[in-house]
C-alpha positions as CSV (number, residue, x, y, z in Angstrom):
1,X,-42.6,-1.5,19.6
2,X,-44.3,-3.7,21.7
3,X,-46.3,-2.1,25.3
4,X,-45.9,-5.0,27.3
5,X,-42.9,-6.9,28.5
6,X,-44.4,-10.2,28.5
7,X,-45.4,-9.5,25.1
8,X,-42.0,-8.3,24.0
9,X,-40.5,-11.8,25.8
10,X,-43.0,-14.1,24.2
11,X,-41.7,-12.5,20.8
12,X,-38.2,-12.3,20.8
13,X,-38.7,-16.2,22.4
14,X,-40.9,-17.4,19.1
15,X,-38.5,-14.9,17.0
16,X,-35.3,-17.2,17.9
17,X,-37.3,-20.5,17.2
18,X,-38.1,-19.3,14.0
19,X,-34.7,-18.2,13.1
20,X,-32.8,-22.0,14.4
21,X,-36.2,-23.5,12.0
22,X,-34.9,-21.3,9.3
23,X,-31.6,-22.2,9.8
24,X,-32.1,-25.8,10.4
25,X,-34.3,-25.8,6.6
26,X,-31.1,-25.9,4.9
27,X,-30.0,-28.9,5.9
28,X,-33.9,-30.4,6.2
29,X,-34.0,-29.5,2.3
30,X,-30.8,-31.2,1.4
31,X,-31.2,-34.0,3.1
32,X,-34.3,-35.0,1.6
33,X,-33.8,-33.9,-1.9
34,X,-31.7,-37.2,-2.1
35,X,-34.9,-38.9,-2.2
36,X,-37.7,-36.5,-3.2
37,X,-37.2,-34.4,-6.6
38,X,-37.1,-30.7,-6.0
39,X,-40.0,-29.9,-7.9
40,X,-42.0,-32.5,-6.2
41,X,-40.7,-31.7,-2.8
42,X,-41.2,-27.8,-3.4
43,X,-45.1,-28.8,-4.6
44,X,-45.6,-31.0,-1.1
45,X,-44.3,-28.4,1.6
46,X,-46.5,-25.3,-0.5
47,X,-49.6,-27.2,-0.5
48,X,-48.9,-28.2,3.5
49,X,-48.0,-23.7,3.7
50,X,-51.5,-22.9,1.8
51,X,-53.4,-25.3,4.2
52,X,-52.4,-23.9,7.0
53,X,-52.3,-20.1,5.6
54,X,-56.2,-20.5,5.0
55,X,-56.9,-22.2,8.1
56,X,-55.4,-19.1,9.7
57,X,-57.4,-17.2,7.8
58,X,-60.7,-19.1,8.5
59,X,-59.8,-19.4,12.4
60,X,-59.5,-15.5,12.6
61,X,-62.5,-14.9,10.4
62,X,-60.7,-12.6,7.7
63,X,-62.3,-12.2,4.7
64,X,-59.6,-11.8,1.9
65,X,-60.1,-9.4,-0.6
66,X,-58.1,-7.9,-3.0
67,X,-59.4,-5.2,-5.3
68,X,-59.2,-6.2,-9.1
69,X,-56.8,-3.5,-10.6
70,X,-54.0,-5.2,-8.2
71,X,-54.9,-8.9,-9.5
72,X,-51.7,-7.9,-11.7
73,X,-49.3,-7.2,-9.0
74,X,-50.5,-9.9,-6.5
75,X,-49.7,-12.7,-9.7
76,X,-46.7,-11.0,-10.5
77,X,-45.6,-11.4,-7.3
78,X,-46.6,-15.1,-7.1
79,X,-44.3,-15.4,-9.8
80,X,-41.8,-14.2,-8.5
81,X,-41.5,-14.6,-4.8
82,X,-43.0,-18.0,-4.7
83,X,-42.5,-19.8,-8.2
84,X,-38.9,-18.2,-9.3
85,X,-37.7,-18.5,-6.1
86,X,-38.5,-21.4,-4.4
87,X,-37.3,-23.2,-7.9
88,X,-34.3,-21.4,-8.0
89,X,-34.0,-22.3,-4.0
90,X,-34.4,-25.7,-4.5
91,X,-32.4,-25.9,-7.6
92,X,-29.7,-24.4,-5.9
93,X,-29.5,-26.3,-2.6
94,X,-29.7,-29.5,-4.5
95,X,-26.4,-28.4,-6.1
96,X,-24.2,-26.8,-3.4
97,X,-23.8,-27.5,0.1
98,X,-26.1,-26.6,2.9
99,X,-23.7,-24.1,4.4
100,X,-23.0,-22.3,1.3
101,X,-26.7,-21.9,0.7
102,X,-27.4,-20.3,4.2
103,X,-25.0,-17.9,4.0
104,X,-25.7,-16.6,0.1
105,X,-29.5,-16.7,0.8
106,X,-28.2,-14.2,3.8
107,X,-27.5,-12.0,0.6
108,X,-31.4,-10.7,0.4
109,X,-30.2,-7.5,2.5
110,X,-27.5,-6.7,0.5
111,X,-29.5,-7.0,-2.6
112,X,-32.4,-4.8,-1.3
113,X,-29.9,-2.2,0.1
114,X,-28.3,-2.2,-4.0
115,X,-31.3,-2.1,-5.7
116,X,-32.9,0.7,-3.3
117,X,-29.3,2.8,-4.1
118,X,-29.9,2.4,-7.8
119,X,-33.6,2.2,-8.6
120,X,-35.5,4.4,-5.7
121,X,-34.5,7.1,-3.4
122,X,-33.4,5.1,-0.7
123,X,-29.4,5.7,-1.0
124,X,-26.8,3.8,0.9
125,X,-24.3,5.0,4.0
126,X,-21.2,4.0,4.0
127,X,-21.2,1.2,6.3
128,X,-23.9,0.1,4.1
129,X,-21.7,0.2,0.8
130,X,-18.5,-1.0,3.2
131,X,-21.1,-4.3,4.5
132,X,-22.3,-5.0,0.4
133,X,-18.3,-5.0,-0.8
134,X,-17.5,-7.4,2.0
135,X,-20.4,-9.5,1.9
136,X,-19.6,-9.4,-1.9
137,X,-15.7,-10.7,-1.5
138,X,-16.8,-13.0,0.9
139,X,-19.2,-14.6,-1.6
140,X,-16.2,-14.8,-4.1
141,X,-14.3,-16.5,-1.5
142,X,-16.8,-19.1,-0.5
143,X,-17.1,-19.8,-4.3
144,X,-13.6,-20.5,-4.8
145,X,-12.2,-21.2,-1.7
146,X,-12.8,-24.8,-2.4
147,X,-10.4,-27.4,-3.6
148,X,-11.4,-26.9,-7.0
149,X,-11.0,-23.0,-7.0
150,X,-12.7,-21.3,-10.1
151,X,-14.5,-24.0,-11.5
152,X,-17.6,-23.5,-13.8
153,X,-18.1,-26.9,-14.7
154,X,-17.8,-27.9,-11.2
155,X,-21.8,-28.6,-9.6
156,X,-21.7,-26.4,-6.5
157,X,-20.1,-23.3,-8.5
158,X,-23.6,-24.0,-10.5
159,X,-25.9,-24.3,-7.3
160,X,-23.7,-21.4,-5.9
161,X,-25.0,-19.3,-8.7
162,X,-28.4,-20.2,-9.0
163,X,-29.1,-19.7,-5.0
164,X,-27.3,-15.9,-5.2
165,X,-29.5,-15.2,-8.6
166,X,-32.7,-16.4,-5.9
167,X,-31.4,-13.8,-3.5
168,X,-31.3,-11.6,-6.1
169,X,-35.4,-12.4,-7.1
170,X,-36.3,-12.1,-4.0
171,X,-35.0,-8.7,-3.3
172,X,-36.7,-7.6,-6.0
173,X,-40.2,-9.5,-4.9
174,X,-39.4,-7.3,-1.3
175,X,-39.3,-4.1,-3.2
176,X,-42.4,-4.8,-5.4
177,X,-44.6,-5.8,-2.5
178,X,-43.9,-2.2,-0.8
179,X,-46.5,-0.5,-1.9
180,X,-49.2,-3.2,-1.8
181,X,-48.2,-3.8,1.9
182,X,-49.2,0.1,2.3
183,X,-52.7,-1.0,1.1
184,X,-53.7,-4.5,2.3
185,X,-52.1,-6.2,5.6
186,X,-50.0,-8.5,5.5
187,X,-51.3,-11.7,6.0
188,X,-53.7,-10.9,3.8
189,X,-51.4,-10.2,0.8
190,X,-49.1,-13.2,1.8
191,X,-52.1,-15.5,1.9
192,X,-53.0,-14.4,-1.9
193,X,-49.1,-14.4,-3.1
194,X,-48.4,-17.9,-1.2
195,X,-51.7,-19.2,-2.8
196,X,-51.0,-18.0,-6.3
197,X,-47.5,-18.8,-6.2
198,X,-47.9,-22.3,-4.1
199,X,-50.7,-23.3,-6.9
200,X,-48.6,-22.3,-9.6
201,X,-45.7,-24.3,-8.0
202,X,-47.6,-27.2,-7.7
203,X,-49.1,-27.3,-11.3
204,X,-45.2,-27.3,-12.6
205,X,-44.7,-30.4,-10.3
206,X,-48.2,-32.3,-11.6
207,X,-45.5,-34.5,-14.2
208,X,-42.6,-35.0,-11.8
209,X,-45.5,-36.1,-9.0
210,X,-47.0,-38.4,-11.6
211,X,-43.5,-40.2,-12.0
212,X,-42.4,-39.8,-8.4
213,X,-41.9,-43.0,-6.3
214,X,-44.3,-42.8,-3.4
215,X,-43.0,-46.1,-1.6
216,X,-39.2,-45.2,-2.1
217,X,-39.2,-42.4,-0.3
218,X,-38.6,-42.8,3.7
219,X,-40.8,-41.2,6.2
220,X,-37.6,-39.1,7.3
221,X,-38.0,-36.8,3.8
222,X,-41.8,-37.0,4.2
223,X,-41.0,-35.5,7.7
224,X,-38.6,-32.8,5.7
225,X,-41.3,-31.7,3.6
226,X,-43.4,-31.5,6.0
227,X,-41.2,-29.3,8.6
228,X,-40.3,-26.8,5.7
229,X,-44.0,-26.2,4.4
230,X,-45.6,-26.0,7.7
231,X,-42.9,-24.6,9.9
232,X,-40.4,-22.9,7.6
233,X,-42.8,-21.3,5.3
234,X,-46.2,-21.1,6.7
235,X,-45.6,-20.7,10.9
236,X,-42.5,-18.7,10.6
237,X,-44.1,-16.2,8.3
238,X,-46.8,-15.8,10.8
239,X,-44.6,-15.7,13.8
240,X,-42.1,-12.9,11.9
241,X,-44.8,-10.8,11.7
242,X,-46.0,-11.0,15.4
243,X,-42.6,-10.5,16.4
244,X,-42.9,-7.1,14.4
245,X,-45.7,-5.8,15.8
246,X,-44.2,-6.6,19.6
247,X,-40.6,-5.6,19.3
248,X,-40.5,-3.5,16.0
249,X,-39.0,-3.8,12.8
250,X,-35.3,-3.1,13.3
251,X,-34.9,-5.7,16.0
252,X,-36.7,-8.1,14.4
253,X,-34.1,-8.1,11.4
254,X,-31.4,-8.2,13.7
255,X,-32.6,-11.9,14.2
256,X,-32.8,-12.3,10.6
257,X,-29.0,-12.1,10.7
258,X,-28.1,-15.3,12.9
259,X,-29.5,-17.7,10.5
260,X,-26.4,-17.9,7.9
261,X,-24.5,-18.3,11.0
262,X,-26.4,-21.4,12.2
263,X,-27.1,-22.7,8.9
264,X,-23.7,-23.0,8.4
265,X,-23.0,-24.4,11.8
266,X,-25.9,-27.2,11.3
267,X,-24.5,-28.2,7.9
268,X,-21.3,-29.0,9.6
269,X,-23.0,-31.0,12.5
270,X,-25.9,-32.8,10.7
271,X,-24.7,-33.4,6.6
272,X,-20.9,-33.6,7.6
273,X,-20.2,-30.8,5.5
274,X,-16.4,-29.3,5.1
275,X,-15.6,-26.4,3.9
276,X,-11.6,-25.0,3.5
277,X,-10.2,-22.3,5.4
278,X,-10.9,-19.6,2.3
279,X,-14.4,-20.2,2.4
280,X,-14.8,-20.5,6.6
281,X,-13.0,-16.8,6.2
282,X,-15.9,-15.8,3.3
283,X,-18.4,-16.3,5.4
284,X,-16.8,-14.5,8.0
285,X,-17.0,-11.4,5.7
286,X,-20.3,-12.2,4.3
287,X,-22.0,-12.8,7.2
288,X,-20.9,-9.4,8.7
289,X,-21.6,-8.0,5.3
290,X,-25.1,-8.9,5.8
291,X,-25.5,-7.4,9.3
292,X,-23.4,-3.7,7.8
293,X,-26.1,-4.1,4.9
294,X,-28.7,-3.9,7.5
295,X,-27.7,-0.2,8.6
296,X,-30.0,2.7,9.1
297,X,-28.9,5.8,9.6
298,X,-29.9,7.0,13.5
299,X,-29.6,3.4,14.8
């Protein structure tokens, strides 16, 4: 917890910026994925995220080092928390609406809280399993609340999909990079994942950026990429962490759980999205799935 109360204001100040940019990325991404393809767009804001990462880096003097027995976990990693994700991310927002997107990315807790139950020690209360079952229902609701109900074939039941199974990946990144956040801090291991992911990322996009457009594309989705490398990626992770080490871990997540809530109130303002009373009512239950999820015992 943080010693000083200017300290502790400062953070929880930058802590709520980061969570409206968060928030607000949802409908940033959407909107300019109707002019940018997502693997291009994806290989723009992770090169602007690495840039600035390393200039962190070099402005604090940090010499990053890794020893070579973890090279294996810090690509797997990459893999994972950068490459799978993001593609499955982008994949899935190009397919679904905004709103639906904040609120099953918001799934990450629940998935953690799971997989802890049934592949480590860490077991789940029951407002825990009472948070996953509702956030769970909720999900189900939001999927076929729609006019269309149950639809397979329909596009967002496929983006849907796609952006739970990147919740799902990115639990399982959190769990993985445990023990390697015991060893090396965590800029330090984000810097190396981001940069072995990011390149990775980017080396998928080389033939999409080859074919891509340059002059079609409006300086409003240039802007887009732009906010969601340098702000939602590479700023906020720097700011979530000082908000960690100034007002401690469990309030910190508590912030975490505002932006489904906003990103489903800034796809309704901004991409005029509509959803149907079923799925306002699933993210209801989500949403405060997500915060049950959260529960430690002693808090």
């Amino acid at each position: 917890m943080g010693t000083n109360t200017p300290g502790r204001t400062k953070a929880e100040f930058f802590l709520l910026f980061i969570v409206v940019v968060w928030a607000l990325n949802f409908s940033v991404v959407k909107y300019s994925l109707a002019e940018i393809d997502p693997l291009s767009f994806n290989a723009f804001r992770f090169f602007l995220a690495i840039v600035l990462m390393w200039s962190v880096v070099h402005l604090k003097k940090l010499k990053i080092r890794i020893e070579r027995r973890d090279f294996g976990k810090v690509l797997l990693l990459g893999l994972l928390g950068n490459l799978l994700y993001q593609m499955l991310f982008i994949a899935g927002i190009d397919r679904t609406f905004a709103s639906n997107a904040a609120v099953m990315l918001g799934l990450i807790p629940v998935w953690i809280a799971v997989f802890s139950h049934f592949f480590t020690e860490e077991k789940m209360y029951r407002p825990q399993v009472i948070g996953v079952t509702a956030a769970f229902i909720g999900v189900a609701l939001i999927m076929g609340g729609g006019e269309e109900g149950i639809h397979w074939g329909s596009e967002s039941m496929a983006g849907d999909l796609i952006i739970v199974s990147a919740a799902m990946v990115f639990a399982i990144y959190s769990l993985l990079s445990r023990n390697l956040l015991e060893k090396y801090s965590p800029l330090t291991l984000a810097t190396m994942v981001m940069s072995v992911g990011g390149t990775m990322i980017i080396l998928v996009a080389i033939p999409s950026l080859i074919r891509l457009d340059y002059q079609s594309i409006s300086l409003v989705s240039y802007g887009g990429a732009a906010y969601s490398g340098i702000f939602a990626i590479g700023l906020a992770y720097l700011i979530w962490n000082f908000g960690i080490k100034n007002v401690g871990t469990l309030r910190t997540g508590t912030y975490q759980n505002l932006v489904p809530v906003l990103g489903v109130l800034f796809g309704l303002i901004f991409l005029g999205e509509k959803l149907h009373f079923l799925q306002y009512l699933g993210c209801l239950l989500t949403i405060g799935g997500i915060v049950l999820s959260r529960y430690k015992k002693g808090h």
